[in-house]
C-alpha atoms as a printed R data frame, in Angstrom:
    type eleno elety resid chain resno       x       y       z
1   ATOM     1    CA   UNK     A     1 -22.302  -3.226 -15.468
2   ATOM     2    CA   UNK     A     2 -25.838  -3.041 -14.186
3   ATOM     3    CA   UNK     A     3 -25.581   0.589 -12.136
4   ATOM     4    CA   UNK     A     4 -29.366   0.578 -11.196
5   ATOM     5    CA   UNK     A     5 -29.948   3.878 -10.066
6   ATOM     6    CA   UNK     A     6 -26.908   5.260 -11.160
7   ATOM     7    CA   UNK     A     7 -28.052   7.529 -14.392
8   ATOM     8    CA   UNK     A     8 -28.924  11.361 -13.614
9   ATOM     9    CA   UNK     A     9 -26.619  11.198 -10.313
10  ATOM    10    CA   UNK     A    10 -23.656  14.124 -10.163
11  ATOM    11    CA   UNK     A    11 -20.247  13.193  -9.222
12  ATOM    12    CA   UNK     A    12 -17.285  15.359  -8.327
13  ATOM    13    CA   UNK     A    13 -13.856  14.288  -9.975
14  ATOM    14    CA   UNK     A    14 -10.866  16.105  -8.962
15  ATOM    15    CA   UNK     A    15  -7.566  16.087 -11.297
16  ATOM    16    CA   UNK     A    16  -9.032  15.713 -14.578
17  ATOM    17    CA   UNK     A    17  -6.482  17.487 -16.405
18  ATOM    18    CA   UNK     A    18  -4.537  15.445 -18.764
19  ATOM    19    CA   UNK     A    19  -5.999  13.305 -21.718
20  ATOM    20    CA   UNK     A    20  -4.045  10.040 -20.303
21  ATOM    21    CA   UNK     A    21  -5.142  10.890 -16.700
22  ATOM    22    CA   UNK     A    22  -6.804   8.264 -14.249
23  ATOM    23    CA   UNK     A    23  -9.282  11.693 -13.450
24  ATOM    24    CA   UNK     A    24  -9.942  11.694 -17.098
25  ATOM    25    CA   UNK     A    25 -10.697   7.592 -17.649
26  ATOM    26    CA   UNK     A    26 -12.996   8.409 -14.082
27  ATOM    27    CA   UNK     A    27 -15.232  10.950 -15.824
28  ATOM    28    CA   UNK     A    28 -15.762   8.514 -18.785
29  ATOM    29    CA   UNK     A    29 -16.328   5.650 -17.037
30  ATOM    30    CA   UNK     A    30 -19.163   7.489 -15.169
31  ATOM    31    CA   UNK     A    31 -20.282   9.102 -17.736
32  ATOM    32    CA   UNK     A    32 -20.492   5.911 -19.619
33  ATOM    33    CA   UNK     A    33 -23.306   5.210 -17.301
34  ATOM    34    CA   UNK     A    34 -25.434   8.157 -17.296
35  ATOM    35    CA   UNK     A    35 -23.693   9.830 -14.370
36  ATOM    36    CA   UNK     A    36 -23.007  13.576 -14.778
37  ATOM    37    CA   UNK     A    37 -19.729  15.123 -14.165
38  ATOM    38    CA   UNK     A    38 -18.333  18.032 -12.273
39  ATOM    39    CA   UNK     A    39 -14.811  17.907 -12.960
40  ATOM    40    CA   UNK     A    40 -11.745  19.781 -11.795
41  ATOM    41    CA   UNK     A    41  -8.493  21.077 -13.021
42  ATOM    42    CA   UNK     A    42  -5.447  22.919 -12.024
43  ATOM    43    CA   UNK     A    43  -2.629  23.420 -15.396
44  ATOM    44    CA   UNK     A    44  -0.740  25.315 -12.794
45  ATOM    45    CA   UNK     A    45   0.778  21.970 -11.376
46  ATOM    46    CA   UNK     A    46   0.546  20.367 -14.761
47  ATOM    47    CA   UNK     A    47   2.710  22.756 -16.107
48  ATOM    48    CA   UNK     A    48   5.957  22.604 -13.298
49  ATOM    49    CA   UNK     A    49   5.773  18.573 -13.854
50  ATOM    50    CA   UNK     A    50   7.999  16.645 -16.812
51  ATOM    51    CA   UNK     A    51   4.452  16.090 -18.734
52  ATOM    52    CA   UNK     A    52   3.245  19.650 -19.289
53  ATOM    53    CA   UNK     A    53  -0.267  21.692 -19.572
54  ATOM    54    CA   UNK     A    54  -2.995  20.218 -22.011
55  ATOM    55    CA   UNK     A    55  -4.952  23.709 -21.559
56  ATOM    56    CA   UNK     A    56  -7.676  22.703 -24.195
57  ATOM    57    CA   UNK     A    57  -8.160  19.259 -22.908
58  ATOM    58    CA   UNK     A    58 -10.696  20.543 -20.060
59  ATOM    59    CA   UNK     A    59 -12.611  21.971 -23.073
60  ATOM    60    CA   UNK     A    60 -12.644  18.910 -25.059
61  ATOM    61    CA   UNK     A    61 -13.342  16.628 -21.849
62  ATOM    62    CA   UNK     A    62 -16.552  18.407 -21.251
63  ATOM    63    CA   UNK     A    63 -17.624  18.307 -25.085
64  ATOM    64    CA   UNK     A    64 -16.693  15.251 -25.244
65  ATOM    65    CA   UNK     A    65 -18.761  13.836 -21.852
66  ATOM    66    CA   UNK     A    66 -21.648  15.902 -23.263
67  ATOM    67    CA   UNK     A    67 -21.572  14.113 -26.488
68  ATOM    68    CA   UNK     A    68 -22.319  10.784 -24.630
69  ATOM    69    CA   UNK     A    69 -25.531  12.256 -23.403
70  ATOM    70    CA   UNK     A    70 -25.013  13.889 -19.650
71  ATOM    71    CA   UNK     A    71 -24.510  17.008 -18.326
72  ATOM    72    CA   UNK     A    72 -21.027  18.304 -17.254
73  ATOM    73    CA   UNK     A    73 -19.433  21.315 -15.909
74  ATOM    74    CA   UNK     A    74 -15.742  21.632 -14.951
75  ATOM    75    CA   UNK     A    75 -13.859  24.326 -12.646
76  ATOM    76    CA   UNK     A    76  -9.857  25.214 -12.098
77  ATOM    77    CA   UNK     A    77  -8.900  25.099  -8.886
78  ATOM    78    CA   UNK     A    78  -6.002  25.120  -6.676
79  ATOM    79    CA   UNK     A    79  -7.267  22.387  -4.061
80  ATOM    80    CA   UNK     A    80  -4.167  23.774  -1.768
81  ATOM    81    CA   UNK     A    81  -6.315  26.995  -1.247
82  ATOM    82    CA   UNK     A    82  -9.031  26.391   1.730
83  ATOM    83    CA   UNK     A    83 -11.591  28.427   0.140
84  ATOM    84    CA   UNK     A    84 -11.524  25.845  -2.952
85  ATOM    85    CA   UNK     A    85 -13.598  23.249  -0.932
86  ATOM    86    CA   UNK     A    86 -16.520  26.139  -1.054
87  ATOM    87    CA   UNK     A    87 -15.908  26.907  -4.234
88  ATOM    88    CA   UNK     A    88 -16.525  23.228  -5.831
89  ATOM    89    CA   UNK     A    89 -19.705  22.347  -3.700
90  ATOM    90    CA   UNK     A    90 -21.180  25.586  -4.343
91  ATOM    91    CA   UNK     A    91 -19.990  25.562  -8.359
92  ATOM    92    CA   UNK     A    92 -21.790  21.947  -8.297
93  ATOM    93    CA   UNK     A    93 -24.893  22.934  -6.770
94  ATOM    94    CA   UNK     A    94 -24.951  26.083  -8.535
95  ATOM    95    CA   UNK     A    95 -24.520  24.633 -11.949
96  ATOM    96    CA   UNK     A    96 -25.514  20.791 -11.837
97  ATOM    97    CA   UNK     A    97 -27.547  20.205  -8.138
98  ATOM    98    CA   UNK     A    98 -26.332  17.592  -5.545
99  ATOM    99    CA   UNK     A    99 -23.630  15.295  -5.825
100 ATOM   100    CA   UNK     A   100 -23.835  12.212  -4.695
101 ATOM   101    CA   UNK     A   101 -20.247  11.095  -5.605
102 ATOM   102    CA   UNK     A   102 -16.872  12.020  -4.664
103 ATOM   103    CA   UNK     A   103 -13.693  10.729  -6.552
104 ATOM   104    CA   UNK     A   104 -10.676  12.804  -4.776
105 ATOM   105    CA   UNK     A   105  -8.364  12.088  -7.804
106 ATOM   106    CA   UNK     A   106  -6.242  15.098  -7.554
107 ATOM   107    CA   UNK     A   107  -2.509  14.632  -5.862
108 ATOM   108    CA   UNK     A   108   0.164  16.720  -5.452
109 ATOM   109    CA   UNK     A   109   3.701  14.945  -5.905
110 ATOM   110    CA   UNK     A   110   7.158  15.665  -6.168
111 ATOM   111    CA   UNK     A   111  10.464  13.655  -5.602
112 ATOM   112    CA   UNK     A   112  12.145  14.273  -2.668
113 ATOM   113    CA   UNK     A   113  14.421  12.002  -0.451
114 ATOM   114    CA   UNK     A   114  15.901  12.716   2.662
115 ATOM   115    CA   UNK     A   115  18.490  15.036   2.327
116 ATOM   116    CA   UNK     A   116  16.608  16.997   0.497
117 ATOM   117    CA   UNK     A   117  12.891  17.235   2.415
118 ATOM   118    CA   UNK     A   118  12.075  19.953   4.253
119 ATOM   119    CA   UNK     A   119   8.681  21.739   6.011
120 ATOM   120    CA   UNK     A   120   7.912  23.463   2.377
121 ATOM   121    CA   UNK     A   121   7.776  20.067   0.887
122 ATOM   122    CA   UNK     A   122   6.066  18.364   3.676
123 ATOM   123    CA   UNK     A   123   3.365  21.469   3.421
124 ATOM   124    CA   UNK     A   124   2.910  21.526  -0.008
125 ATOM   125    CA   UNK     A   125   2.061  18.015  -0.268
126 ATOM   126    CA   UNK     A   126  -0.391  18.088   3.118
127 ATOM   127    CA   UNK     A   127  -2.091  21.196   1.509
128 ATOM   128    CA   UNK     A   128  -3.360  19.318  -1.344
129 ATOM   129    CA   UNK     A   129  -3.084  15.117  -0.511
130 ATOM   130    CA   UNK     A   130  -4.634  15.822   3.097
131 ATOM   131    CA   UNK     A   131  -6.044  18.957   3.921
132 ATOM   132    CA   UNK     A   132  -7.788  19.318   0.353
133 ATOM   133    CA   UNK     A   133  -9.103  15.303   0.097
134 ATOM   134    CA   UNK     A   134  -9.850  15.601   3.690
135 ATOM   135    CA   UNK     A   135 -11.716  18.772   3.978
136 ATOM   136    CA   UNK     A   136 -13.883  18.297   0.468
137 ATOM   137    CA   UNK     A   137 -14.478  14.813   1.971
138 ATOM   138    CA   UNK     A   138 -16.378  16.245   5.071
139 ATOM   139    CA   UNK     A   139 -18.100  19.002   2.878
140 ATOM   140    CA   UNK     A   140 -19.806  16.528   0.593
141 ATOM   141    CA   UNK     A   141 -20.870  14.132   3.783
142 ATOM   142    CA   UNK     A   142 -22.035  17.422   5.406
143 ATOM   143    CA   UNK     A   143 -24.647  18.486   3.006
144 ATOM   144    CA   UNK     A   144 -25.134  14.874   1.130
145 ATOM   145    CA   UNK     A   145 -28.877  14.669   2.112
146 ATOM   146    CA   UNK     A   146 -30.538  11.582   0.629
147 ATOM   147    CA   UNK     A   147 -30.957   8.384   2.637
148 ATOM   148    CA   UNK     A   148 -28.352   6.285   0.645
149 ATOM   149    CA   UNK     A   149 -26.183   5.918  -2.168
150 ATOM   150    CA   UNK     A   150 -23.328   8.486  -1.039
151 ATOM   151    CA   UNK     A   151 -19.918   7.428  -2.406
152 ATOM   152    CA   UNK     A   152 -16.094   8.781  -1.570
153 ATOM   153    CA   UNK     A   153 -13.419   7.435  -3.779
154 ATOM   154    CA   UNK     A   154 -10.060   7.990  -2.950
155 ATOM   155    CA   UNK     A   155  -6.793   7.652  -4.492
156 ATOM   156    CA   UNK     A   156  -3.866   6.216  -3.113
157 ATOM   157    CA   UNK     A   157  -0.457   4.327  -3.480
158 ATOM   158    CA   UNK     A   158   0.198   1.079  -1.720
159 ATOM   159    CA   UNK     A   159   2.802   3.183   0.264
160 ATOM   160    CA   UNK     A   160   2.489   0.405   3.313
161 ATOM   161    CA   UNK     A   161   3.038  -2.197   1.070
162 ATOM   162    CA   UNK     A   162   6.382  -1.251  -1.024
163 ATOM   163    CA   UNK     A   163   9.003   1.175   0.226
164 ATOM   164    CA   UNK     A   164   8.944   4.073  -2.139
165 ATOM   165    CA   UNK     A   165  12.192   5.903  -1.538
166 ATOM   166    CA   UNK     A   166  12.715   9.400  -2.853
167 ATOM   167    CA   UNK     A   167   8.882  10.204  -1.750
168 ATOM   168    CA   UNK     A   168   8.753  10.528   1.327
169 ATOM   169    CA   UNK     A   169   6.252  13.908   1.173
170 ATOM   170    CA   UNK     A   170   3.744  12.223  -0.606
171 ATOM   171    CA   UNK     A   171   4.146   8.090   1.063
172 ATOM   172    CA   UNK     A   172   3.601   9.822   4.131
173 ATOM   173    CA   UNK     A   173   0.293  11.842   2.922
174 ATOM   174    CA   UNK     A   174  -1.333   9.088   1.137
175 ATOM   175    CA   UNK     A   175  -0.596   7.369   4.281
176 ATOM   176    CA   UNK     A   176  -2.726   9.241   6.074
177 ATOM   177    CA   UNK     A   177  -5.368   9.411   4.033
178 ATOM   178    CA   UNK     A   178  -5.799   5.284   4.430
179 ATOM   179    CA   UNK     A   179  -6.386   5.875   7.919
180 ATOM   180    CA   UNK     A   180  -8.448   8.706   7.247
181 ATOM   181    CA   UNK     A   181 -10.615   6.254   5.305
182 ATOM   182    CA   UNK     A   182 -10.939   3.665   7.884
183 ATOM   183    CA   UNK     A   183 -12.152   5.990  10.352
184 ATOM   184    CA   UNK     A   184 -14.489   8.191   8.315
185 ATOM   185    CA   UNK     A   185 -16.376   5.116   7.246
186 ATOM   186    CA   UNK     A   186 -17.515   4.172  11.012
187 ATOM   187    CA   UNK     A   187 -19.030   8.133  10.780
188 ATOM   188    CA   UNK     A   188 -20.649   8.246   7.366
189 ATOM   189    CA   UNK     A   189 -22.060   4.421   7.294
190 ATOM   190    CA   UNK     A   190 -25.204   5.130   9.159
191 ATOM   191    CA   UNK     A   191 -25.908   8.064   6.575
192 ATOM   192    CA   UNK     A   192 -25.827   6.352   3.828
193 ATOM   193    CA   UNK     A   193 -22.518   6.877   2.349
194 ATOM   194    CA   UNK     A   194 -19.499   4.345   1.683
195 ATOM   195    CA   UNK     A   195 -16.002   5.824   1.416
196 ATOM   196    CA   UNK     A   196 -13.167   3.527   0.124
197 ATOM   197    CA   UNK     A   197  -9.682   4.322  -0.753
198 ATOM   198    CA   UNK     A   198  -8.581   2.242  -4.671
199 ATOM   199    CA   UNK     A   199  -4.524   1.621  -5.125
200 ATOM   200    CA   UNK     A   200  -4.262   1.573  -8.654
201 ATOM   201    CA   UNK     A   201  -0.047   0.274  -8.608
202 ATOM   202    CA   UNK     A   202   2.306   1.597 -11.067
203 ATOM   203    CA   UNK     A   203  -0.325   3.185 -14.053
204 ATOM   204    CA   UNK     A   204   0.995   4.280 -17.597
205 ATOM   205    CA   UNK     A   205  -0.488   8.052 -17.402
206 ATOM   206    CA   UNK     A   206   2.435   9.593 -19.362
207 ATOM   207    CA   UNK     A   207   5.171   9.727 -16.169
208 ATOM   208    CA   UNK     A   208   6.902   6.697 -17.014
209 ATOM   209    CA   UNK     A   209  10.062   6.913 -19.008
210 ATOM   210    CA   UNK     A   210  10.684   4.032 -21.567
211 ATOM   211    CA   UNK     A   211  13.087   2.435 -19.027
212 ATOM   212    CA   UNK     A   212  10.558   2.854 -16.361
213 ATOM   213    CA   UNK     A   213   8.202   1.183 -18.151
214 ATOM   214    CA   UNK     A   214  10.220  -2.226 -18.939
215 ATOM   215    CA   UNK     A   215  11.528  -2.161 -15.422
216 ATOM   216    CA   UNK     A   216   7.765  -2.231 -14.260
217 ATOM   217    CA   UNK     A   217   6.960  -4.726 -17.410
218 ATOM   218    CA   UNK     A   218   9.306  -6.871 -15.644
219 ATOM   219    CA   UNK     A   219   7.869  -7.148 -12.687
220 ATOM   220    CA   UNK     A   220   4.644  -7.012 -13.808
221 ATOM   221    CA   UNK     A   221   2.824 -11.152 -14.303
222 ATOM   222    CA   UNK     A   222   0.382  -9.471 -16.678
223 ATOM   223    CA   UNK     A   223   3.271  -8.188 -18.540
224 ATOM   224    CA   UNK     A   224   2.338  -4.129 -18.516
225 ATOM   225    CA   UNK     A   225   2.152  -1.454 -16.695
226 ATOM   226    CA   UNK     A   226  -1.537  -0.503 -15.286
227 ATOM   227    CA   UNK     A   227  -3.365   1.770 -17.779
228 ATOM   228    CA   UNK     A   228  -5.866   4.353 -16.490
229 ATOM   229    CA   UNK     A   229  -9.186   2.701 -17.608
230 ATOM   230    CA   UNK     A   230  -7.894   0.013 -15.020
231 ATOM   231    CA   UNK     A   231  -8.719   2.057 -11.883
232 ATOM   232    CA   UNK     A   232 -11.687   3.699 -13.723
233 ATOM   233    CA   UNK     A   233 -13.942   0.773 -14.088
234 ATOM   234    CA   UNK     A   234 -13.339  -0.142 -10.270
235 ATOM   235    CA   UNK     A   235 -13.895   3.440  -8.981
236 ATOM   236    CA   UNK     A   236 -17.375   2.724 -11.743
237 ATOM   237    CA   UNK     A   237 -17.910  -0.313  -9.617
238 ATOM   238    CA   UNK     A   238 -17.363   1.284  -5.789
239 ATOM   239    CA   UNK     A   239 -19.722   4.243  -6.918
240 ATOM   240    CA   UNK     A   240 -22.578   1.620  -8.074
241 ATOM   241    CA   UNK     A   241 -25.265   0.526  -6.102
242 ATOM   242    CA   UNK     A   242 -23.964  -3.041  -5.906
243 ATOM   243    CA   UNK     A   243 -20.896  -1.705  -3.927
244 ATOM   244    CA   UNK     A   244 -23.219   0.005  -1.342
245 ATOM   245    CA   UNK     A   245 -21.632  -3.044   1.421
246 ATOM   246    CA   UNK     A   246 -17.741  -2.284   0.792
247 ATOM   247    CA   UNK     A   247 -16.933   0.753   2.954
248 ATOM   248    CA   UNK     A   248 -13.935   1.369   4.891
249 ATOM   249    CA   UNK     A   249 -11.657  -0.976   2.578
250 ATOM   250    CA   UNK     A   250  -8.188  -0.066   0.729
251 ATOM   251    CA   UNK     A   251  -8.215  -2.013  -2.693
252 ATOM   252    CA   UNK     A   252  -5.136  -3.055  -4.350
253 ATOM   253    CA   UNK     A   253  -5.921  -3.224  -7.683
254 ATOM   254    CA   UNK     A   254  -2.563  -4.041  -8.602
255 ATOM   255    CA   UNK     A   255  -2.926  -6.649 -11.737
256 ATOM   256    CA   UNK     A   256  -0.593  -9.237  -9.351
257 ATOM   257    CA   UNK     A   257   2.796  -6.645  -9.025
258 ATOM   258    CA   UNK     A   258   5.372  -7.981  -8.019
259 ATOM   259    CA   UNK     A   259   6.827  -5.172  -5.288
């Protein structure tokens, strides 16, 4: 991919935590084109989820970004704390200068259903999937300076195409931040940033069970699951130069899935 301008430019990746990670395939892919990394992490979550805490793999993401020639810094941070939106921008500035990339990779996600839901679910997913996307959204468009080439990535989960029962929290979160998409665009286009929202569909990044995974197979006409380098080459693509005219759009990059 021809990224023009894109080598020496500083972009933000939340949720890099986990060597099979979607953050993690992010950082490489825009590393892999002279981008430097800020990354972020947060092994308290990891480590109340089925996969675990990789402590050292922060360590070895940054060595290993650095080894493919640009610079990279990385924080931990609880993006459900208000103060963490500061502390990022400021950390990036600090250590690296201005970023002119956001990926808001980070989620917070837990099954619920609804007999079971209740306010400390519902606020424990806003706190993180809205508040935290939302508000570090706004703080990078706030003091992104340059005439052009301001990107915001987000994540989300083709909740309004396929019920997802059982997750209703975090449907209902990533909802919002769709519309939150839609509308920021009309604000930011006219200061030179784009902000798009990427659906990745079901990815392989170490939650799937084996029976998961040939259920999904199943339904899947490319016969697999999605892997993470899948969404990482289009979130590459949106933070190029030559995506400078999509803004505002939800992509489904869903390899044909059968819902």
């Amino acid at each position: 991919m021809d990224m023009h301008n894109s080598e020496g430019r500083i972009a933000i990746v939340t949720g890099a935590s986990r060597r099979q990670g979607i953050g993690t395939a992010v950082c490489r892919a825009l590393a892999a084109n002279g981008i430097n990394i800020f990354f972020t992490h947060w092994s308290t979550y990891d480590h109340s989820m089925p996969w675990g805490a990789e402590e050292d793999w922060p360590a070895l993401l940054q060595h290993e970004l650095q080894e493919m020639g640009v610079r990279c810094e990385h924080l931990a941070v609880d993006l459900s704390v208000v103060e963490s939106v500061t502390r990022i921008m400021n950390e990036v500035e600090a250590k690296l200068g201005q970023a002119s990339i956001l990926v808001n990779n980070a989620a917070y996600s837990t099954r619920d259903g609804y007999k079971v839901l209740n306010a400390d679910i519902l606020d424990a997913h806003y706190a993180v999937n809205i508040r935290g996307t939302i508000l570090l959204s706004v703080e990078f468009a706030r003091r992104f300076s340059a005439k052009s080439g301001g990107r915001i990535i987000n994540m989300t989960s083709g909740q309004a195409l396929t019920p997802m029962p059982g997750e209703l929290a975090y449907i209902s979160t990533k909802g919002a931040i769709e519309a939150f998409t839609l509308s920021l665009s009309a604000d930011l286009a006219s200061h030179g940033i784009t902000i798009n929202a990427v659906d990745p569909g079901p990815t392989d990044t170490g939650w799937m069970s084996e029976d998961i995974k040939q259920e999904l197979i199943s339904r899947s006409p490319q016969g697999r699951p999605g892997q993470p380098e899948d969404a990482a080459r289009l979130i590459a693509f949106l933070a190029s130069d030559e995506a400078g005219w999509i803004t505002g759009q939800v992509i489904h990059s869903r390899g044909g899935f059968l819902s």
